[in-house]
C-alpha positions as CSV (number, residue, x, y, z in Angstrom):
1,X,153.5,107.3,179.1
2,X,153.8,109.5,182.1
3,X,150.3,109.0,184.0
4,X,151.2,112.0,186.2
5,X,151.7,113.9,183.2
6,X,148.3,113.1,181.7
7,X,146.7,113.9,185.0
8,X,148.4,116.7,185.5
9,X,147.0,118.0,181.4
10,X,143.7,116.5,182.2
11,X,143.1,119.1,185.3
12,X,144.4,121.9,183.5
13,X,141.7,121.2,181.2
14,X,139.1,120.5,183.1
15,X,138.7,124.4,184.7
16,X,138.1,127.7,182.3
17,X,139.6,125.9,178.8
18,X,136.8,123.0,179.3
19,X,134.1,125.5,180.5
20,X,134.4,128.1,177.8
21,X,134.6,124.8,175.3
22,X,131.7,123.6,176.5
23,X,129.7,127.1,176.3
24,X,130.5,127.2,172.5
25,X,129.6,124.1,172.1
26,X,126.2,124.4,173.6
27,X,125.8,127.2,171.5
28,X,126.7,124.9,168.5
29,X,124.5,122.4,169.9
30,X,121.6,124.6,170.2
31,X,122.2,125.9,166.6
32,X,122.4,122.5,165.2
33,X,119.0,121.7,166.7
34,X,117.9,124.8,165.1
35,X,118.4,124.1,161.7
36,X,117.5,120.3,161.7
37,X,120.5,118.1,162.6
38,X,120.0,115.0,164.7
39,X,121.7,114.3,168.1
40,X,124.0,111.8,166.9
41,X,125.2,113.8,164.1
42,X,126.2,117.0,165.8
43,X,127.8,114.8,168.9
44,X,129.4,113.0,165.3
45,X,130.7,116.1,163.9
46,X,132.5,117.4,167.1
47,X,133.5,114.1,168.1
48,X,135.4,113.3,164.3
49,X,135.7,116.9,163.0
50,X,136.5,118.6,166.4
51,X,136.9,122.1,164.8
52,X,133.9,124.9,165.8
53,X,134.3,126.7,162.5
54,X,134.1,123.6,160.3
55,X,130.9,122.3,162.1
56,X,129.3,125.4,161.7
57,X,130.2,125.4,157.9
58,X,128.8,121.9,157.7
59,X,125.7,123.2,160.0
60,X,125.2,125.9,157.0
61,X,125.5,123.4,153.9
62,X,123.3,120.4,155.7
63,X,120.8,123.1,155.7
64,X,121.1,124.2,152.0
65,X,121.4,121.0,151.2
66,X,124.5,120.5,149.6
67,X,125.9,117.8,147.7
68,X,127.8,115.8,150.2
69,X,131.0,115.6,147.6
70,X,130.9,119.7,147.9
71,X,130.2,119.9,151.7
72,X,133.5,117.2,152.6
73,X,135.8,119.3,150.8
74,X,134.5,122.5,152.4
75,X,134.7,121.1,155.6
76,X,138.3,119.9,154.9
77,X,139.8,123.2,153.4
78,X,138.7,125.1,156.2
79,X,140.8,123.3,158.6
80,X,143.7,123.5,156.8
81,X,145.2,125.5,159.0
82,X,145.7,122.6,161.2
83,X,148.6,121.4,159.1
84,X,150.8,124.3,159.9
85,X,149.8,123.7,163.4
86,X,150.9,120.3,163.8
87,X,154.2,121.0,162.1
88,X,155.0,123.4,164.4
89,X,153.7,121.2,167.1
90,X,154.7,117.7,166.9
91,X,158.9,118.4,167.0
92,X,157.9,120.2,170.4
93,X,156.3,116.3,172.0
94,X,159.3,114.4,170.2
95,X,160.6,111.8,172.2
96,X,162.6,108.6,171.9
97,X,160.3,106.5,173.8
98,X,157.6,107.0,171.9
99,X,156.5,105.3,168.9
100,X,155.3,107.2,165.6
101,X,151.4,106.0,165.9
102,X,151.5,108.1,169.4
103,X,152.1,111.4,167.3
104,X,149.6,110.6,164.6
105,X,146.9,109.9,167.0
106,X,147.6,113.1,169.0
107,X,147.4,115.2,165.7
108,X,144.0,113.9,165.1
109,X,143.6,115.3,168.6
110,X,144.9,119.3,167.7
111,X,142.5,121.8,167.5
112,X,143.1,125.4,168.7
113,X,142.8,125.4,172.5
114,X,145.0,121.9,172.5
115,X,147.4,124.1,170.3
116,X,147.6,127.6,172.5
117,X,147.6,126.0,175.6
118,X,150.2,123.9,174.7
119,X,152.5,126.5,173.1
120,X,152.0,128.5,176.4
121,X,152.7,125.4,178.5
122,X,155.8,123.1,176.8
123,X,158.2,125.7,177.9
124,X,157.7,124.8,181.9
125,X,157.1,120.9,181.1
126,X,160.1,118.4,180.3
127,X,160.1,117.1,176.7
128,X,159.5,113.3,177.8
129,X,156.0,114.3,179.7
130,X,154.6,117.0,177.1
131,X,152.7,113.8,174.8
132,X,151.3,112.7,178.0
133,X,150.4,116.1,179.0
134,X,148.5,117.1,175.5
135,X,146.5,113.7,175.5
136,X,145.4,114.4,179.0
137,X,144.2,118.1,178.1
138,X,142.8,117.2,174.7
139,X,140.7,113.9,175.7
140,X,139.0,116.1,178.8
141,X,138.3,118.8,176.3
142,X,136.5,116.9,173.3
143,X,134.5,115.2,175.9
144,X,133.1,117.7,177.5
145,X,132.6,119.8,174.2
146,X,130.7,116.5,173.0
147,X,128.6,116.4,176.0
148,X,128.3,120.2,175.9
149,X,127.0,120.1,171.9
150,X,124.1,117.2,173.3
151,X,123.0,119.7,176.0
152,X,122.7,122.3,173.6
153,X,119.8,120.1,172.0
154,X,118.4,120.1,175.3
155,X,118.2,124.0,175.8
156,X,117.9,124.9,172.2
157,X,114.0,125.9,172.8
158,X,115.4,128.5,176.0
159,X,118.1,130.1,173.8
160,X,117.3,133.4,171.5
161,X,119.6,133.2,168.5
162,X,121.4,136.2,169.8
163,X,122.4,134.2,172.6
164,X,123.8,131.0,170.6
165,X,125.5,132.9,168.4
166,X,127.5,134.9,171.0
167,X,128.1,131.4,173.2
168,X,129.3,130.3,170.2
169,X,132.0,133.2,170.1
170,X,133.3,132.8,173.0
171,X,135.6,130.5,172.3
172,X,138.0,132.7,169.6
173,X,138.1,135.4,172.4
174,X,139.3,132.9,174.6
175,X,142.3,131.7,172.5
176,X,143.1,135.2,171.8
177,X,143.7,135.6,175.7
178,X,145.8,132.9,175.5
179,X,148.1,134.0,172.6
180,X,148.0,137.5,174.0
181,X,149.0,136.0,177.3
182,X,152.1,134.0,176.2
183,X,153.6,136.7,173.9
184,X,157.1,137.1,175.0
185,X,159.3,137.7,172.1
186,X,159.2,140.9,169.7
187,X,158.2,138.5,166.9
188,X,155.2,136.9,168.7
189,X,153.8,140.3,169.2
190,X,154.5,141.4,165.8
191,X,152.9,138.0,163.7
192,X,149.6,138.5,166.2
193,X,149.4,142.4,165.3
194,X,149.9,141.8,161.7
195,X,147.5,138.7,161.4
196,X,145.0,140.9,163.4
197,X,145.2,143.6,160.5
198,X,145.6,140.8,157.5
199,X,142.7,139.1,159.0
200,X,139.8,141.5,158.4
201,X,141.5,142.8,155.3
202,X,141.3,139.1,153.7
203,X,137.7,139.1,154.5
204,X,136.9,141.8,152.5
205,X,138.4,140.2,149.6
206,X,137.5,136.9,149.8
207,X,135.6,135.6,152.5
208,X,135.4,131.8,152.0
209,X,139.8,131.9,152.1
210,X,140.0,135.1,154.8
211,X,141.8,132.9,157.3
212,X,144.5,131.1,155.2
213,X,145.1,134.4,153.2
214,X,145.1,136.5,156.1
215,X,147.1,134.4,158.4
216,X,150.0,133.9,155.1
217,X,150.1,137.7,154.4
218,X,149.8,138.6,158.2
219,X,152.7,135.9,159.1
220,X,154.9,137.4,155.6
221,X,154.8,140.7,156.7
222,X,155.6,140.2,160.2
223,X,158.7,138.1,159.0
224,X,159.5,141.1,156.2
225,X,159.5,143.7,158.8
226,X,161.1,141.3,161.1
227,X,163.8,141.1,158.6
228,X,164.3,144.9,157.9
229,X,164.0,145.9,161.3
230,X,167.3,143.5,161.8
231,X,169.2,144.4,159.0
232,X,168.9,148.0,160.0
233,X,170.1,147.5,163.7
């Protein structure tokens, strides 16, 4: 594996994608000491589930005090969205050299920053460095949002709610600027414009499912008009 590669991912990481990581994560952190969680179990979660959404979810269901059976599967379903990540991912790092175990070990890895840095990135990296490259970014990114979510702890007693919430949100605005910053084809623009209409929609409807049904109807739609618009030019 290309060391010069992984540095090179591992210093991309460590300016504005690890900083505003590690502000949500203090906010997470700060929230999890709010509502009762231990140290070790909130440095756990982001360590194993490494997903801000499903951590808050399991924040929200250790405090109703769910059955555990009920709060896995929660947990679980709401990063499903992973899997069309990875699949869209992993045929982008494919190379010879490597064996299978390297791929399975770096989808573990994925979550959204990895994912919209990397989509922005491969293009302008060969194809035999990009595995080297994500391993360097992710691994400087899950550490510092682990060390990030113990800090929170620390600060959790100088934070208003107001203010964890929003460090909390920082983080989607951030991978917005990313996506909105790699658009370069007409259908890029068009699947971001729908989702940001199916999005809010789904919410109204169904809260719980909002992002799988409103990224599937936003992604449908943008392919259907997609499709029209070419079969009429």
């Amino acid at each position: 594996m290309s060391r010069a590669a992984f540095r090179q991912g591992a210093r991309e990481a460590a300016g504005v994608p690890a900083a505003v990581l590690a502000a949500g994560y203090l906010g997470f952190g700060a929230l999890a000491a709010a509502h009762g969680l231990s140290v070790p179990l909130a440095v756990a979660s982001t360590l194993s589930i490494w997903a801000l959404p499903a951590q808050l979810i399991l924040v929200e269901m250790y405090t109703l005090d769910a059955p555990l059976i009920a709060t896995i599967l929660t947990v679980a379903l709401s990063s499903a969205r992973f899997l069309p990540m990875t699949l869209m991912l992993m045929p982008l790092m494919r190379d010879a050299r490597y064996r299978g175990w390297h791929y399975y070990v770096a989808a573990q890895l994925l979550a959204l920053t990895g994912w919209t840095m990397a989509i922005a990135r491969f293009p302008r990296i060969g194809q035999s460095e990009r595995l080297a490259w994500f391993y360097g970014f992710t691994l400087v990114c899950i550490g510092a949002s682990a060390a990030a979510t113990a800090a929170g702890f620390v600060i959790a007693d100088e934070l208003s709610p107001l203010a964890r919430t929003g460090l909390v949100f920082m983080a989607p605005m951030y991978y917005l600027l990313i996506l909105l910053g790699g658009v370069r084809e007409r259908a890029a623009a068009l699947g971001l414009a729908c989702g940001a209409l199916a999005g809010p929609l789904a919410y109204l409807v169904t809260p719980a499912w909002s992002v799988l049904l409103g990224g599937f109807a936003g992604g449908t739609l943008a392919f259907l008009i997609l499709r029209h618009v070419r079969a009429r030019g």
